[in-house]
PALUM-649975 format. One record per residue: residue in one letter; x, y, z of N, C-alpha, C in turn. Coordinates in steps of 0.02 Angstrom, whole numbers, plus 50000, padded with zeros to 5 digits. Example, Ala and Ser with C-alpha at 12.3 -4.5 7.8 and 13.67 -1.06 7.14 Angstrom:
a506604971650390506154977550390506604983550390/s506424988850354506844994750357506455000250394/
% end
This chain:
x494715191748674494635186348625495105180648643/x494835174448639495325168548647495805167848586/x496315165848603496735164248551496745157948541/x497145153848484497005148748461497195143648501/x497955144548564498075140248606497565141848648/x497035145448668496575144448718496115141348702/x495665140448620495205137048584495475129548590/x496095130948585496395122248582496215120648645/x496605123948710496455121348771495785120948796/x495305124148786494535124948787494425116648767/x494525116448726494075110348660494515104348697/x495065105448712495235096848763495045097048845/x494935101448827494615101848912493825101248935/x493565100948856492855100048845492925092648844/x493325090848777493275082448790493515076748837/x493955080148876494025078548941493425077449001/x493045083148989492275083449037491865078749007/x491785078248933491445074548910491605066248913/x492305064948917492445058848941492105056849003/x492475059749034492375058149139491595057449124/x491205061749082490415064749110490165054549086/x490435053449036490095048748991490435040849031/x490835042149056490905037149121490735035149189/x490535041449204490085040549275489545041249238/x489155042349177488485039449153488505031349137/x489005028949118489025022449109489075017949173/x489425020149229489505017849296488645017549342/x488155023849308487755022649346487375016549288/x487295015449241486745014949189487145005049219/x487905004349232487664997249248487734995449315/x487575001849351487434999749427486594998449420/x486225003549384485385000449347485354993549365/x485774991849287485714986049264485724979149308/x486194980749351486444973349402485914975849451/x485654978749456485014981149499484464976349498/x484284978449416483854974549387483944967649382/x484604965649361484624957849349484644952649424/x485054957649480484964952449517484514947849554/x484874942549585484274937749587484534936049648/x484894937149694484874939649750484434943449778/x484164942849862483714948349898484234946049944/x484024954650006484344957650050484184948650096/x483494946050082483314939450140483234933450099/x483474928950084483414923550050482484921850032/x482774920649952482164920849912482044912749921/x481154912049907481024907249921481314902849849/x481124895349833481494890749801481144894249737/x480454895949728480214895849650480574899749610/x480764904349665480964911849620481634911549593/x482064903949641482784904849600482604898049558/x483454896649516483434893749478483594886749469/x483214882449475483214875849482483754871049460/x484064874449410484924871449387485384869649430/x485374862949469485984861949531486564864449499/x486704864549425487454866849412487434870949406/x486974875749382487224885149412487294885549483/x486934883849514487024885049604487654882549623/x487854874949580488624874949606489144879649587/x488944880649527489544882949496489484890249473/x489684898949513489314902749480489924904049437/x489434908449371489584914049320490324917249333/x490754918349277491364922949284491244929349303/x490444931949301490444939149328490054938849365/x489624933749394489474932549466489704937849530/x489394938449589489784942649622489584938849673/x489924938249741489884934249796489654937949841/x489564938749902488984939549962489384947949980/x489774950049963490084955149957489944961049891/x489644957449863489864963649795490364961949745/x490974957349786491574957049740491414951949675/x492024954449642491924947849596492384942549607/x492044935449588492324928849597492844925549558/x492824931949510493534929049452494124932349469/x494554929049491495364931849506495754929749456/x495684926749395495934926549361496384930049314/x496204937249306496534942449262497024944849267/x497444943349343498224943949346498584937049363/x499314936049343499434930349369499584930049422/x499574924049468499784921849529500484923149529/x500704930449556501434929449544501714931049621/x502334929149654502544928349723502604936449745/x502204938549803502124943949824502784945749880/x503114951649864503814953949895503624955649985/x503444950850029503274951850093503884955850142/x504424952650117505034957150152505084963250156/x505234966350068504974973550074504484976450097/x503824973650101503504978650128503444977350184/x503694973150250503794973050339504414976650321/x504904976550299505584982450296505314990250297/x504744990950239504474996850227504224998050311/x503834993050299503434994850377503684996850434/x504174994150431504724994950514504795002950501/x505155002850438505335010050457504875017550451/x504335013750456503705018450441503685024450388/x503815020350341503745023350280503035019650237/x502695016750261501975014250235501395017550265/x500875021550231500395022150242499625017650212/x499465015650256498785011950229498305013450202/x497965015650155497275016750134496945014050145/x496125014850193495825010950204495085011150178/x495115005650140494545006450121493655003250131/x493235002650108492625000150144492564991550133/x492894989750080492734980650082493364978950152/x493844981650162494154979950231493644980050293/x493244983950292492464982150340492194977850350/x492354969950365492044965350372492014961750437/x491264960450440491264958450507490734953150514/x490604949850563490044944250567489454947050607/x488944947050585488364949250609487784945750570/x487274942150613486554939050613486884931550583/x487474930350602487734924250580487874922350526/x488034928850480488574926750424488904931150414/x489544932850365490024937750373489724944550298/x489714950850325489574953950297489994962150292/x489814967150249490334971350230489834975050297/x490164979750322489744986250370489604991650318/x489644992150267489404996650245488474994050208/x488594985550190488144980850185487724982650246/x487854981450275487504981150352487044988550352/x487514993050357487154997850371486745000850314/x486554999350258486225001350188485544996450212/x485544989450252485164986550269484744989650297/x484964993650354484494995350417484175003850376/x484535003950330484415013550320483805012150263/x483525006150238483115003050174482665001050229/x482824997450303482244996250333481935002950351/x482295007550374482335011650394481825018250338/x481795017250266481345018950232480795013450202/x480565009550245480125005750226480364999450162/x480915000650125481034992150075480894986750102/x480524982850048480424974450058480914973050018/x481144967650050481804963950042481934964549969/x481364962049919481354960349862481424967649813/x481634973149832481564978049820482464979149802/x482804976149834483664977049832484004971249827/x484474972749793484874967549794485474963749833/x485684958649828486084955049885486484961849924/x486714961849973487054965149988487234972449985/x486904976549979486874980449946487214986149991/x487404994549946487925000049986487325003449993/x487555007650024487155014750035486955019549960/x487405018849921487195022149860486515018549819/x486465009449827486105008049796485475007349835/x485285010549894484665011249929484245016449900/x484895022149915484485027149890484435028649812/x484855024549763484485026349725484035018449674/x483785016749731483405009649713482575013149692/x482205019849733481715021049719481705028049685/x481385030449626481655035049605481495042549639/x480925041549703480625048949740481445048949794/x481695044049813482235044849858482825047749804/x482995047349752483435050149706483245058949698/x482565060849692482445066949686482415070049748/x482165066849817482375071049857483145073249882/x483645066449862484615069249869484525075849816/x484275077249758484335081149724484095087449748/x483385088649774482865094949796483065095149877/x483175089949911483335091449994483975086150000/x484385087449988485045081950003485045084050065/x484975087450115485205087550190484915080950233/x484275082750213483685075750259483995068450222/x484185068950173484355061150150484975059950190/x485395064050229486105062650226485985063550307/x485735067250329485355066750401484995060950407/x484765056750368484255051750394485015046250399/x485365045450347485885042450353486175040550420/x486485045650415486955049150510486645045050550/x486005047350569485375042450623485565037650631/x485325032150587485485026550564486225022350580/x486675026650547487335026650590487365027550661/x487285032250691487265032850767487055028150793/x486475027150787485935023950807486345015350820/x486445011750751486415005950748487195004150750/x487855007950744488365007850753488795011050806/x488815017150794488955022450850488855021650899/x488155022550937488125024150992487715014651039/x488085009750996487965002350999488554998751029/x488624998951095488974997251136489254989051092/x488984984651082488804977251076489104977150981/x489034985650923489454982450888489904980750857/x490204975450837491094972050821491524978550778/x491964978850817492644982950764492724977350718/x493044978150647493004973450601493754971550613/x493844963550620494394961050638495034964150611/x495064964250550495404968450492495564973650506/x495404980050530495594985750557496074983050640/x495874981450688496194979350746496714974550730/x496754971450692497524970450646498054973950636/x497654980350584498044984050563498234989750611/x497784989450673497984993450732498534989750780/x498604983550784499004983450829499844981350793/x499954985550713500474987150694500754991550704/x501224993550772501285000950777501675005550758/x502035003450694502375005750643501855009350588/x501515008650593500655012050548500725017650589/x500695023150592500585030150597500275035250584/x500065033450526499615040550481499215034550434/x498545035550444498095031950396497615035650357/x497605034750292497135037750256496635032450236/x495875034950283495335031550276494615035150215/x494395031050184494095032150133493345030450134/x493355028450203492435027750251492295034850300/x491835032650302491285039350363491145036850417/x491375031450420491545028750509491865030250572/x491845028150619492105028950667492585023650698/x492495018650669492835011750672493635008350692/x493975012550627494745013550630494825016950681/x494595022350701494825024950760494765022350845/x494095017050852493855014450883494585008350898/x494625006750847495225000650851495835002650847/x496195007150833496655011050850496705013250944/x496225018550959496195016251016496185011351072/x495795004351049495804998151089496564996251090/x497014997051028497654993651029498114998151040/x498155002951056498665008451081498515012851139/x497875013551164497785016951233497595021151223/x497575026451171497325033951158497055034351115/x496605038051102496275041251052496815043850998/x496445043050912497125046650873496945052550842/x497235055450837497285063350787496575059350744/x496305067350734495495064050682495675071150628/x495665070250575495605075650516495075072150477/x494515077250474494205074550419493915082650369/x493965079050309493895082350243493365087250229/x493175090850196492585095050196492705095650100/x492145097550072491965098150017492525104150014/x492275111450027492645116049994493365118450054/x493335114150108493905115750143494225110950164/x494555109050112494735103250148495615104450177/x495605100050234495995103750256496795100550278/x497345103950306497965102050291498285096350344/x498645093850354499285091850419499535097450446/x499895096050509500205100350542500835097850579/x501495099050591502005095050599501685093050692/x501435094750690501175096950789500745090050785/x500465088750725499865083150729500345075350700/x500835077050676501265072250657501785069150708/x501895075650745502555072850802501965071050865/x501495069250870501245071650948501125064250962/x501355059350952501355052050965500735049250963/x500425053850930499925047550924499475047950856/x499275040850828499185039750758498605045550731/x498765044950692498235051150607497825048250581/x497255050150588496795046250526496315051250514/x496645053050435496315056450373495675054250350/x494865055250378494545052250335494345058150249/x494635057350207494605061350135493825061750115/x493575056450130492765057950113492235063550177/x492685062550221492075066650280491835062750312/x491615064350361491325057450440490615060950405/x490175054450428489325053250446489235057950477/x488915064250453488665071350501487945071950458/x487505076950517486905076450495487035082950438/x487385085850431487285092650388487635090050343/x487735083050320487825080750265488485081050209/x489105082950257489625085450222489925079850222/x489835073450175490265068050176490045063550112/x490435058950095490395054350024489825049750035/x489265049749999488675045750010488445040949953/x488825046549882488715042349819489215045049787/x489285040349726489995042149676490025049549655/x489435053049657489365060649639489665064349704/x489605062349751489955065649811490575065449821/x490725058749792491595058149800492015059849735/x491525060749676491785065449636491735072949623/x491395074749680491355081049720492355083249749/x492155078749803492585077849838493395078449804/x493405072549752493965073449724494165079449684/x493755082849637493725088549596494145093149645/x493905094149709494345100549763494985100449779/x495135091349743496015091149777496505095649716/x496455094549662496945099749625496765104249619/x496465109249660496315116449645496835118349683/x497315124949683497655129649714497395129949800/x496665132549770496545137849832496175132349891/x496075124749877495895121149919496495115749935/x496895113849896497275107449891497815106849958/x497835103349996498195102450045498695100450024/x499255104650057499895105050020500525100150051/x500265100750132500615096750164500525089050156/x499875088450153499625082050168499965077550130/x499885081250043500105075049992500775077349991/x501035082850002501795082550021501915074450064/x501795072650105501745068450180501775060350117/x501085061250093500875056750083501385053050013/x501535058249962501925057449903502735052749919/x502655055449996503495055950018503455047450068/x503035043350044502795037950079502335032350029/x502705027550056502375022449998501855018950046/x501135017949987500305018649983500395009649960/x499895008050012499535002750043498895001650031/x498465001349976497855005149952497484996250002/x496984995850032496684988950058495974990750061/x495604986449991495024987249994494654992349980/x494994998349947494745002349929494085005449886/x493854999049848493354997749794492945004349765/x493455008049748493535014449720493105011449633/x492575015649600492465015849534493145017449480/x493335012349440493805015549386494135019049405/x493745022549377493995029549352494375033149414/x493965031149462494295036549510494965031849536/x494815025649555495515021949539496115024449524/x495935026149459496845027849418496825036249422/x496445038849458496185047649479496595047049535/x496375040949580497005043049649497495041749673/x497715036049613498425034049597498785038849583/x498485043349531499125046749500498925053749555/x498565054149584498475064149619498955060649676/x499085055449712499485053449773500085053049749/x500565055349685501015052249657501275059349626/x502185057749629502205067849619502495066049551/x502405063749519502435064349428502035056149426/x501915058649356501355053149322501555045149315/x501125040949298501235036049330501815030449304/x501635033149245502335028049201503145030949237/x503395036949267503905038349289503975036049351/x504745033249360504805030749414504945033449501/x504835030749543505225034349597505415031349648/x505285032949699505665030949757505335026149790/x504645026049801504245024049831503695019549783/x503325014549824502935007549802502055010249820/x501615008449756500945010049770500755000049769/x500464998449833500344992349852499514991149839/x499234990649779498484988849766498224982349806/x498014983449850497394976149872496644976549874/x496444976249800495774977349813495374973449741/x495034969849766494814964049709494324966649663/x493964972749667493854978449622494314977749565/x495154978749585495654980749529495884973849518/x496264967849537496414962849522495944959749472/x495174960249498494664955249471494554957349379/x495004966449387494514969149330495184968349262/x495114964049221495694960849158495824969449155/x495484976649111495544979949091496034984549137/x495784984449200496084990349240496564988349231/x496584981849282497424980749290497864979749242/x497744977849198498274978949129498484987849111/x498094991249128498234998149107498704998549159/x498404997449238498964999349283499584994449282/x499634990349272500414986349259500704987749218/x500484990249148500894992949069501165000249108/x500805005049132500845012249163501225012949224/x501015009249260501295009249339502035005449375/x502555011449338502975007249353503325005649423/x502975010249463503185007449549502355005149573/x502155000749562501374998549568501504992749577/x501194988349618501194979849634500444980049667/x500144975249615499414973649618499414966349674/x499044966149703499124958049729498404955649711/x498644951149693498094946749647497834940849694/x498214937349731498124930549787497644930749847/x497174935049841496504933049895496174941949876/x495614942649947495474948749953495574953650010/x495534955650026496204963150061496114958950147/x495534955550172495604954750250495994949250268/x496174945050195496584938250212497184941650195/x497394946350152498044948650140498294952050219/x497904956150276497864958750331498134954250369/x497684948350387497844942750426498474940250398/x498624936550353499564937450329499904941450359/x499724948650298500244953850331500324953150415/x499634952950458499644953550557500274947350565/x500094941150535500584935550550501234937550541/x501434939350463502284940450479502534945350499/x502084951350518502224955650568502374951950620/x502004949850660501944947750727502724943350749/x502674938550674503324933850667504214934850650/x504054943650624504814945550588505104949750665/x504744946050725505424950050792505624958450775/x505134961950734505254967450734505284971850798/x505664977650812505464981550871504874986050868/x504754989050904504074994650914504715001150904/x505185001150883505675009650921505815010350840/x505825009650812505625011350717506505011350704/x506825003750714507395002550705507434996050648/x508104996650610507854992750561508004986550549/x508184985550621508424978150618507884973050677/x507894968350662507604961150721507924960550765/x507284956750829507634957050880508224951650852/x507964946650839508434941550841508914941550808/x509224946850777509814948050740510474951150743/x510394949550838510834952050875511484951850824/x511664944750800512454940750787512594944150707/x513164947650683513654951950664513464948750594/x513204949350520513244944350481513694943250426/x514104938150414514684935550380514824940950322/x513994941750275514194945850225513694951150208/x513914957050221513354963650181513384965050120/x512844964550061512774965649991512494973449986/x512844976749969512744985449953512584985949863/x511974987949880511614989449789511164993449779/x511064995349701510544996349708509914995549673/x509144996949699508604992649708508584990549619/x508764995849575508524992249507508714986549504/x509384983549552509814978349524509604971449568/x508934973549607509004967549664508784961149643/x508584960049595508584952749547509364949749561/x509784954049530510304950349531510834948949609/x510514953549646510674952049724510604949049756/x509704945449710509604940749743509894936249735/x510174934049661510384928749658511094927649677/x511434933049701512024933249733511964929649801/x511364931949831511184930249911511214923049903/x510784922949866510554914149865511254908249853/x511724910449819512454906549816512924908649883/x512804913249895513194913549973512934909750045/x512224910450046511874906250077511944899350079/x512084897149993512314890750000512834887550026/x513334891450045514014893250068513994892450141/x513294890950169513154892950254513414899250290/x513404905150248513554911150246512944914250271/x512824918550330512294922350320512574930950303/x512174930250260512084937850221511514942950250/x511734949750240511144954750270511184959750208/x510594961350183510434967150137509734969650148/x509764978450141509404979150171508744980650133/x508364976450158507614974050118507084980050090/x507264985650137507064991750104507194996050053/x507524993450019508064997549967507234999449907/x507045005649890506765007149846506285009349876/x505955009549955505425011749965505655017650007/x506135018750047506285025950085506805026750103/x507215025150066507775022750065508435026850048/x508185034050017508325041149979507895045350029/x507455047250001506915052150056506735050450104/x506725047550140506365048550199506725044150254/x507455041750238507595037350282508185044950340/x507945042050393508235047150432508765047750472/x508925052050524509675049350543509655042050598/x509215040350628509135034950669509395030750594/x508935029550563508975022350515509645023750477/x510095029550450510775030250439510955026250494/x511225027750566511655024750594511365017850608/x510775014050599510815004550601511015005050544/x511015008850488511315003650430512085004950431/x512335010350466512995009450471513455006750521/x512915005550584513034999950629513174993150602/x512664991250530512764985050523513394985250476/x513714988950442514354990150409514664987350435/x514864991350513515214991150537515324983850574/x514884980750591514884973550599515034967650570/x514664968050504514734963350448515694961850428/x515854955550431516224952350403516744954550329/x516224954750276516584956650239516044960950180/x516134965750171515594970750140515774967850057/x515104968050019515274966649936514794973649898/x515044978149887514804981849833514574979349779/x514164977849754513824975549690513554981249633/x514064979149570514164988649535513924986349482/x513554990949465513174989949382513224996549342/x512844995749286512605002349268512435008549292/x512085007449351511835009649376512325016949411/x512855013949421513525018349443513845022549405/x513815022149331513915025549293513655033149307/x513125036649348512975040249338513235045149426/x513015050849410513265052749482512535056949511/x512175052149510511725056849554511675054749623/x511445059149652511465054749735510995048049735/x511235042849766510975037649788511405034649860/x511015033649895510835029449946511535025649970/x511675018149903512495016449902512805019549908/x512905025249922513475028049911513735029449961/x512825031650011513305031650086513635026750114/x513365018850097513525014050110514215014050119/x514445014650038515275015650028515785017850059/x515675023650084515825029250124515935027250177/x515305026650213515325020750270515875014150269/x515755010450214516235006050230517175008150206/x517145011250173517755014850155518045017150226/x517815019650268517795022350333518345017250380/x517865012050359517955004650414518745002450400/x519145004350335519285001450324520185003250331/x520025008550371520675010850418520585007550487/x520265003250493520525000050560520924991850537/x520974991450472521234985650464521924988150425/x522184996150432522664999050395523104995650404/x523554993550359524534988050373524264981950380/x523654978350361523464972650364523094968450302/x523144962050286523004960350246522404959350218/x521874961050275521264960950256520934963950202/x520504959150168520054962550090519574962150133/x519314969150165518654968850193518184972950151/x518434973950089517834975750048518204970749960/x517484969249932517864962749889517174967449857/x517114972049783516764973649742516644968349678/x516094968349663515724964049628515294967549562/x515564967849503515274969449434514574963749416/x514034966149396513744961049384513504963649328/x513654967449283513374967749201514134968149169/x514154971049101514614973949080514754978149052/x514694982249105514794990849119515424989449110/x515944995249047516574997349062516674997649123/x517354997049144517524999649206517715007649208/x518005007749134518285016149172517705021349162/x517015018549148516475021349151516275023249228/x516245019949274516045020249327516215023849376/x515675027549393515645031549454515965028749519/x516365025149537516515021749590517195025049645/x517325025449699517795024749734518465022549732/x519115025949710519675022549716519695018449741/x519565017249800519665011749859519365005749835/x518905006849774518755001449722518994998849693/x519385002649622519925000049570520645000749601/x520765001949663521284998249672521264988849689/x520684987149700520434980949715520484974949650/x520554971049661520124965349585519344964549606/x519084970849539518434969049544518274961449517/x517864959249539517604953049527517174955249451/x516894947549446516504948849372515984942049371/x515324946749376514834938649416514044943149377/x513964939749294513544943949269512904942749309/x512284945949315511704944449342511754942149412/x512204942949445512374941849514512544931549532/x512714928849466512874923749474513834923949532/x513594921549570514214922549594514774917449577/x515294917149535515644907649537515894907049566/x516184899849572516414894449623516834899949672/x517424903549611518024906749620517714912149660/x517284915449660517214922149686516754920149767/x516494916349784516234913349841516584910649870/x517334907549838517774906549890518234911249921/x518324916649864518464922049905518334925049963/x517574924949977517284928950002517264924950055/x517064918150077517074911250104517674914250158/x518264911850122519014910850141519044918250203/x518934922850166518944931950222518484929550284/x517864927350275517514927550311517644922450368/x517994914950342518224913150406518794914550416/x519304919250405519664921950430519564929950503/x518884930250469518374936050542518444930750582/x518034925950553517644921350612518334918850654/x518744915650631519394913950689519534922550722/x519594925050706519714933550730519034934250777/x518414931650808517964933750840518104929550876/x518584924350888518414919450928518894920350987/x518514919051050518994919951118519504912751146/x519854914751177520444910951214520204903451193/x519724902151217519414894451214519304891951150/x519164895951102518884894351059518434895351029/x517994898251082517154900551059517134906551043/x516544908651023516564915151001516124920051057/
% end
């Protein structure tokens, strides 16, 4: 007999099914609908059939969708300045994994720019006989087959031949097609070679195609299976050469791969089970901050693979950054408000759609003199810098504005831009010794102490401290303040977790990281006292 906590758990676990069930019924009922309404064809309709209003043709609809699928309203988040530093910092130290998803598929073919998954839904509709006027603009693979309703009952009575005719089609017109384009967008993101492990969310062959062109080898291939899906291996991680996870399954004729939202909610259902769930993988993946590009995931499953990639739920914080680029989630007012109220390590980017965010990201890659040897400094940053700011990430608002008054000072400052993405877990002993290389260089070190210190759990600063505490027997019997600590709230002092080698000091007092006149000349005055101390016989340095 069930007992009453099992009737309870029964009955939310019913309305739980009944939720999800009544959302992917609503997901198909207005994939119908935009079926029906559009006024788009796969081949441009003649003049009668559209609509003679020059100002609709100029100007479309807020839910309009453009030659893609996407929508044309970016309006629903604000234009707010996207943190590019952190995530090339993240990147260097290869702590970013990319998600890749199918609107990142874009490529130019028959002379205008189109999605490949567009493309190929084209040829698989010619491929069952559709007249143009039969589908709508642009259309996926899900809405081919279920545009006629005998092709819907045979996925149901023979799903093998529907998913085999697929494959073909694929081979045929992609695959085994000498002549077609890797999508610029992927060979971008291949010739970042701080990218390492990619989790792809297509049945292509593509990413790997362009991975290879920009690195010389073929990369590790894992792909997913309905009831086996399967793990990492440290052998497939160390063996130098890149990973790519496809989670849905490659284009096979025996049909084991994501074809429609029922497949990939197939698919997903197998990841929290015990006896299927790969343990390593999202170990790997949890322990690494997610790059989601173009993903154009339904809802639901949206905030389904936010939180299964994430090792507690989404409102708790952690170590690591979930990076949304996908105009699916920006475009949609509802989602993204749930995920910005919820998501408190989440940054949506709202300012274009995922292949112009690529081309950026390729540019200040290309431009931040990073190395290829997963070190965390630029080339060009050979020269020692005046001042190192040691914090931590909750507080980097006010670091910044510390930076920004020292700078004014013609001071260059170094802090390290990664602070919050791997910075605790995953930063290793290589990236310990550059950041304590740069300790050891820097001029005059400033601890910046908050609240935050009050507590004693391990963090990151601390090695810093340590580190510079270290340094600070080579200036023993000398007058040097080579560490000058900096309060920027008002935290008691005898609250704080801090280092003797602290309160024997005059902590400073600079709320919100305002630094004043008085405390920048401090720091000023030490620093050209290095700088005459670096300088040789002549004068120069």
């Amino acid at each position: 007999m069930l007992g009453a906590a099992d009737v309870g758990s029964q009955r939310s676990s019913s309305i739980e099914f009944m939720a999800l069930s009544a959302m992917v019924v609503m997901s198909s009922e207005q994939a119908v609908s935009k079926l029906k309404e559009s006024s788009e064809m796969l081949l441009v309709e003649p003049p009668s059939k559209r609509d003679s209003d020059p100002e609709k043709l100029k100007k479309p609809s807020e839910n309009q969708r453009d030659w893609n699928g996407s929508p044309t309203n970016f309006s629903s988040l604000p234009q707010t300045d996207f943190d590019w530093d952190q995530l090339i910092a993240a990147i260097q130290l290869g702590s970013v994994i990319p998600v890749v998803g199918k609107d990142l598929l874009q490529i130019e073919m028959l002379g205008r720019a189109m999605k490949v998954d567009s493309y190929l839904a084209g040829e698989l509709a010619r491929a069952f006989g559709f007249t143009p006027e039969e589908l709508p603009f642009s259309p996926d693979l899900a809405e081919v087959i279920c545009s006629k309703p005998e092709l819907c009952a045979k996925l149901v009575k023979n799903a093998q031949a529907i998913y085999s005719k697929v494959a073909s089609v694929y081979e045929t017109k992609i695959k085994k097609n000498p002549n077609f384009p890797v999508p610029c967008a992927l060979q971008k993101l291949a010739e970042i070679p701080r990218f390492s492990f990619f989790l792809s969310l297509t049945c292509d062959d593509l990413l790997h195609q362009a991975l290879e062109s920009a690195r010389g080898q073929p990369p590790v291939r894992i792909d997913n299976e309905r009831k086996g899906t399967p793990d990492i291996t440290e052998e497939q991680l160390k063996s130098g050469r890149p990973v790519v996870y496809r989670l849905f399954g490659r284009f096979a004729h025996w049909g084991d791969y994501a074809l429609t939202e029922e497949d990939m909610l197939e698919f997903m259902h197998w990841l929290p089970e015990r006896a299927y769930r790969p343990e390593k993988l999202f170990n790997y993946i949890q322990g690494h901050n997610l790059l989601l590009l173009g993903t154009a995931l339904p809802d639901w499953m949206s905030c389904f693979f936010l939180r299964a990639t994430r090792s507690d739920r989404l409102r708790k914080g952690s170590n690591f950054t979930q990076y949304v680029v996908d105009r699916h989630v920006s475009s949609n007012a509802r989602l993204s408000a749930f995920l910005q109220n919820f998501g408190t390590d989440l940054t949506i980017y709202s300012q274009g759609d995922p292949c112009t965010f690529v081309d950026e990201l390729h540019r200040r890659w290309m431009e931040s003199g990073y190395t290829d040897g997963g070190g965390a400094e630029k080339k060009q940053s050979g020269v020692a810098p005046d001042v190192l700011l040691s914090y931590a990430n909750e507080d980097r608002a006010a670091v910044l504005n510390a930076k920004t008054r020292l700078e004014a000072r013609d001071l260059t400052v170094w802090l390290d831009q990664a602070k919050g993405t791997a910075h605790r877990l995953s930063a290793g002993a290589e990236y310990d010794q550059q950041i304590r290389d740069r300790i050891n260089q820097c001029g005059v070190f400033v601890p910046l102490i908050s609240s935050i210190m009050v507590s004693v759990e391990d963090r990151y600063f601390r090695k810093e401290w340590s580190w510079a505490t270290e340094r600070m027997l080579d200036f023993f019997g000398t007058s040097r303040a080579f560490i000058i600590p900096v309060l920027i709230d008002d935290t008691p002092r005898e609250t704080l977790q801090i280092p003797r080698e602290f309160r024997s000091r005059d902590i400073k007092h600079a709320p919100d990281g305002m630094l004043t006149d008085e405390i920048c000349d401090d720091i000023e005055n030490e620093v050209n006292v290095v700088r005459s101390l670096r300088k040789g016989p002549n004068g120069n340095r």
